[in-house]
N, C-alpha and C positions, 0 to 999 in steps of 0.2 A: 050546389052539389056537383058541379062541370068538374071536366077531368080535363087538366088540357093534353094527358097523357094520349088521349082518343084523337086527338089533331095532329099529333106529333111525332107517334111513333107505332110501329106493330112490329109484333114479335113472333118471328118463328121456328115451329119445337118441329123440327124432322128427327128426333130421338123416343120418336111414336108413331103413331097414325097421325100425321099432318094436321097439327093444331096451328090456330094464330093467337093473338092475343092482345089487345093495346096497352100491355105494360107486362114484367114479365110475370105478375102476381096472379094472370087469370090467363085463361085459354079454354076456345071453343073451336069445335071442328073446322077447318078449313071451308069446307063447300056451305056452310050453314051461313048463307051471306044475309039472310031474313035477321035473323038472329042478331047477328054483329051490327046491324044496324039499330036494332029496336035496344041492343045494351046502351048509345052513342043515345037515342032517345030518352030513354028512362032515367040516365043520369042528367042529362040537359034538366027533366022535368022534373027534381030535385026527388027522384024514387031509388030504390038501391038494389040495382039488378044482382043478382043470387055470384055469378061469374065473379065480384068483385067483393066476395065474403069476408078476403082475407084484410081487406079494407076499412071495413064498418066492424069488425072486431077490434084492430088495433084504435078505430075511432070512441069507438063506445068502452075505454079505459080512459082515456085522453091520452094514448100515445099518439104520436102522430104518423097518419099513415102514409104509402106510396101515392095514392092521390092526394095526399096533402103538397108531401116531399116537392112532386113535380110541379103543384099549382104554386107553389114559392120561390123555385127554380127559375120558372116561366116570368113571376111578378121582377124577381131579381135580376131578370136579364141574361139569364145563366140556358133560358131554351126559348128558343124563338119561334114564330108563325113559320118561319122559310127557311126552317130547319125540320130533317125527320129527319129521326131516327129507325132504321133497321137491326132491329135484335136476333138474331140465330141462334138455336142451341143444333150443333151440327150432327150429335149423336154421343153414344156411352161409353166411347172408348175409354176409358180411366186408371189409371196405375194406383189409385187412393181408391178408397170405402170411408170417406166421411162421414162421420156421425150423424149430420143432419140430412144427407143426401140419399140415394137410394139406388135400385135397379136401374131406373129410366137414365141417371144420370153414368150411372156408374157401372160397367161387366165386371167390373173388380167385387164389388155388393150381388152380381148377379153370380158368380162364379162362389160365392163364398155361401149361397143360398142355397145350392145342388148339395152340401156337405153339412149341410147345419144340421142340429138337432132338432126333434120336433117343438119341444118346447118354446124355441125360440123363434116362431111364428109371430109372437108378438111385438118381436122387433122391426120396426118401420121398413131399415133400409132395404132389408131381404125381400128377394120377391123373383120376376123373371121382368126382363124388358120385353114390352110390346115389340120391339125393332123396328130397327132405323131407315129411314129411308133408302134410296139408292143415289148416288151422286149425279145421275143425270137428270131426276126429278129437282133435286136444290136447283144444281146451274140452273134450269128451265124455269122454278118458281123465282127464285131473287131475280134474274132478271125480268120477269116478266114485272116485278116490283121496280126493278130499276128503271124502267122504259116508263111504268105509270110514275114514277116520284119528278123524273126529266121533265113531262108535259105538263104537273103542277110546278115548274121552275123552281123546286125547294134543294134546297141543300141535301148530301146526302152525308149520313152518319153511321157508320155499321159498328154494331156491338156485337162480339163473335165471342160465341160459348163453348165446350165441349160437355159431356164427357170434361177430358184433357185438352185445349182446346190445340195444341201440338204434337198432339197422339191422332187428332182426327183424320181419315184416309183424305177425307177433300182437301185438308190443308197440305197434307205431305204428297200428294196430286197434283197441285200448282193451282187448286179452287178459289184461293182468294186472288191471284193473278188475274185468272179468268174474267171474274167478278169488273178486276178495276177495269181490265181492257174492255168489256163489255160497256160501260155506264159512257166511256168515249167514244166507242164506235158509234154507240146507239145515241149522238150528241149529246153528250151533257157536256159542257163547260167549263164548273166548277170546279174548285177542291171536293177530297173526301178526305172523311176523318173516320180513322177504322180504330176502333177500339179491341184488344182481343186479351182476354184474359187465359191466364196462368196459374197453375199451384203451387209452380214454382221447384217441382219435382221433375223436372226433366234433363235425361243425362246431356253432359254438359256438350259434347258432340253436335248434338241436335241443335240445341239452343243456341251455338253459335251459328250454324247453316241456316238457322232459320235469322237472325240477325242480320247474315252475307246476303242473304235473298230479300228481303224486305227493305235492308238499305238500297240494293239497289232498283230496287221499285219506285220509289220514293226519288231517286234518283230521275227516275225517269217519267214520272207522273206528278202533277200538282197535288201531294197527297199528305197526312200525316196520321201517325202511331201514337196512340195510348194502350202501354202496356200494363196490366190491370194483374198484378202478384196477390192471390190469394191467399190469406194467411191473416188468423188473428189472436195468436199464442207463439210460445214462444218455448225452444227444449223440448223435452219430458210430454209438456202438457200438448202442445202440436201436434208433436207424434201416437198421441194416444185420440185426438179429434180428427185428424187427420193419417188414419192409419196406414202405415205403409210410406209414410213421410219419413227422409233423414235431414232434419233441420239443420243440420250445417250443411249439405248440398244446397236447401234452400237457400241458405246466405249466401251462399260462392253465386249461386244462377242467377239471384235477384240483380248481385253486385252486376254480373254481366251483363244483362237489361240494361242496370244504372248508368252503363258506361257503354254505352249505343248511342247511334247517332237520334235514337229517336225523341220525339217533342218531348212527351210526356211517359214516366214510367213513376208508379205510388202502387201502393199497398192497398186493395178492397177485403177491408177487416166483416166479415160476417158472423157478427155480434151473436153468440149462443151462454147456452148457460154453463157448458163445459169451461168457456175461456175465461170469465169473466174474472176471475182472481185472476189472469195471465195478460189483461190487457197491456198492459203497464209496461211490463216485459219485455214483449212484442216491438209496442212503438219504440220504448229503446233503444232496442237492436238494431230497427230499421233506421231510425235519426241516424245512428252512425254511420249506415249505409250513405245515407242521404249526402254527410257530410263530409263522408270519404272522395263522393263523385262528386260532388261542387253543385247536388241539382237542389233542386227549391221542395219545401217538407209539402206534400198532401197528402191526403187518405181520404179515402172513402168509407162510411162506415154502412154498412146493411145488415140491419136486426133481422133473426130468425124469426118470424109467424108459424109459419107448417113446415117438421113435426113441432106440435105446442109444447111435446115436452123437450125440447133440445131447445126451446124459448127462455131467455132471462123471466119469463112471466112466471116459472115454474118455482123461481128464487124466491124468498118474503126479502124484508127489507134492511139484514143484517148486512147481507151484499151490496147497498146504494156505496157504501165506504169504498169500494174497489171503481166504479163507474165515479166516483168524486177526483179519486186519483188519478185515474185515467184523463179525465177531463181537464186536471191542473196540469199533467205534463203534457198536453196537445196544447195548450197556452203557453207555457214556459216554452216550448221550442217554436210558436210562432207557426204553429201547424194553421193553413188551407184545407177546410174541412167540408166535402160535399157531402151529401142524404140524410141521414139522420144527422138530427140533433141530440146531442148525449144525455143533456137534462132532460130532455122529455122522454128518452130511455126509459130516465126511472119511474116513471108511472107505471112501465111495462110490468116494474117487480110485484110481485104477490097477487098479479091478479089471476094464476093460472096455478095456484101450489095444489089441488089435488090430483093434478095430473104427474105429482112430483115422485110418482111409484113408477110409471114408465119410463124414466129416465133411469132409474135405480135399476129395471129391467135390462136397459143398454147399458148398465154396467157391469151387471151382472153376466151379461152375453160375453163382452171383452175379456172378463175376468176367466170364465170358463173354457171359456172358446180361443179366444185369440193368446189366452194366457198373460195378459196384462195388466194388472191389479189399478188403479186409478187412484184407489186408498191409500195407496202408497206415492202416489205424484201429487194431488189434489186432496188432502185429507179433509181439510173444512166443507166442500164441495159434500163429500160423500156421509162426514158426521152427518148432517144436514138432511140426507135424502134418506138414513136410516132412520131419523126421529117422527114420532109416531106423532 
């Protein structure tokens, strides 16, 4: 029942009241250090601490879970003992209202809350964020992280979230700078490898300043970038999961990433049940990308758990056909493929279809509200979620 995710990495949500977390699927208050330990126990002692729910649901279907994920990673040689990893979520600054996402993540979901109708309280994303930290509490906790990772001599890994993760005020402050100079001053040694994701909706101005500044970081630090483009539809169907998306800005900004001086830049597709006729699509569009820039095909793929209805689980098994598909063209191009595995996806299908009237409810919402029919992009999707 070990997780080696608890050895290897924690995660922290300053887009609340200061949570941590050893993977990003749980979180517990920050100062609750009794607690955080006796989770690291109870899973050693093959028991299923409550924090890690979203875990022994996807187990107890046979999909496979984030503690699976990482424990095969880890076997594979893909995560190592003298490696951690550092996960941030920096706060809600957001230009999108994702279907699956929410307030905490999103003021774009919190702004669209203040004007909703009452009825649609039932809709997950809406709500108020807790708010965000202040930026001189981050600087002070990640380094305080980075000085404890330096004296276990471990490698250091940073995985950076937003919100928008280039809408965020620490990054457009010069906080991931800060960060690197900090891990050197305070001796570290090593490389770092900073990961930081994107939706891949940011004007195009930006995106290159932010490009100008990172190259030359990198330039000047023993450092590298994985740029992590969020997106797992494609047209039509994108912009109605990701609303407030214009997919051809998308393509032009991903292209620009692609064509960076940096290591790594792929696609982290976050497998829901809106996309799943649009996977296809999607990797498509982006193979061209791949093949326009001369760089090498990977993806990421990460299934939605919570909300369960924006979950492939909510789908029965008429939909495996579209995840078959998808699976033959990530072979056919010779796709590198981390987290999930796509076969065992499908175990996910049918095991959550009565919750398949809330999703109809977010469609409902969009339709009325946002003025965006779905029916008309997604028709088999929405047959489906009217049948009784």
């Amino acid at each position: 029942m070990t997780c080696i995710r608890t050895k290897t990495e924690k995660v922290f949500r300053f887009n609340e009241p200061t949570k941590i977390g050893y993977c990003c699927k749980m979180k517990m208050p920050i100062e609750d250090t009794v607690r955080h330990q006796q989770v690291i126990d109870e899973l050693e002692k093959s028991l299923r601490p409550s924090e890690c729910h979203r875990c022994w649901a996807a187990e107890d279907v046979g999909a496979e879970s984030w503690r699976e994920i990482g424990n095969k990673q880890y076997l594979a040689g893909q995560k190592k003992n003298d490696n951690f990893m550092i996960e941030v979520t920096l706060d809600n600054t957001c230009d999108l209202s994702c279907s699956y996402c929410g307030a905490g993540c999103s003021n774009t979901w919190e702004k669209e809350f203040k004007n909703a109708p009452e009825w649609a309280g039932k809709v997950h994303g809406l709500g108020n964020s807790s708010g965000n930290a202040k930026e001189d509490f981050i600087k002070k906790t990640l380094v305080e992280e980075i000085v404890r990772i330096i004296k276990l001599k471990k490698n250091i890994f940073f995985n950076i979230y937003g919100g928008e993760t280039f809408l965020s005020p620490f990054l457009l402050n010069g906080g991931l700078e800060y960060l690197v100079e900090s891990y050197y001053s305070n001796g570290g040694n090593n490389s770092i490898h900073i990961a930081l994701t994107t939706n891949g909706n940011t004007p195009e101005v930006l995106a290159k300043k932010y490009i100008e500044r990172y190259e030359k970081l990198q330039e000047c630090y023993p450092i590298s970038f994985n740029i992590l483009i969020s997106n797992e539809a494609s047209g039509s169907t994108a912009e109605f999961i990701r609303y407030g998306l214009d997919y051809n800005n998308f393509l032009k900004i991903s292209k620009l990433w692609l064509n960076s001086k940096f290591k790594e830049v792929h696609p982290l597709m976050t497998i829901n049940a809106l996309a799943i006729t649009s996977l296809t699509n999607f990797i498509e569009d982006f193979t061209r990308l791949f093949e326009e820039t001369n760089r090498r095909k990977v993806v990421i793929l990460n299934p939605v758990y919570d909300p369960v209805e924006q979950s492939i689980s909510v789908l029965d098994h008429r939909f495996e056909k579209y995840l078959n598909e998808f699976s033959s063209v990530l072979k056919q191009y010779n796709y590198t493929m981390y987290s999930a595995d796509v076969d065992k996806l499908k175990n996910l299908l049918g095991t959550n279809t009565k919750q398949k009237h809330k999703l109809k409810t977010f469609i409902d919402y969009s339709r009325i509200v946002r003025n965006v029919d779905f029916s008309q992009i997604e028709p088999e999707i929405v047959e489906y979620l009217e049948e009784e």
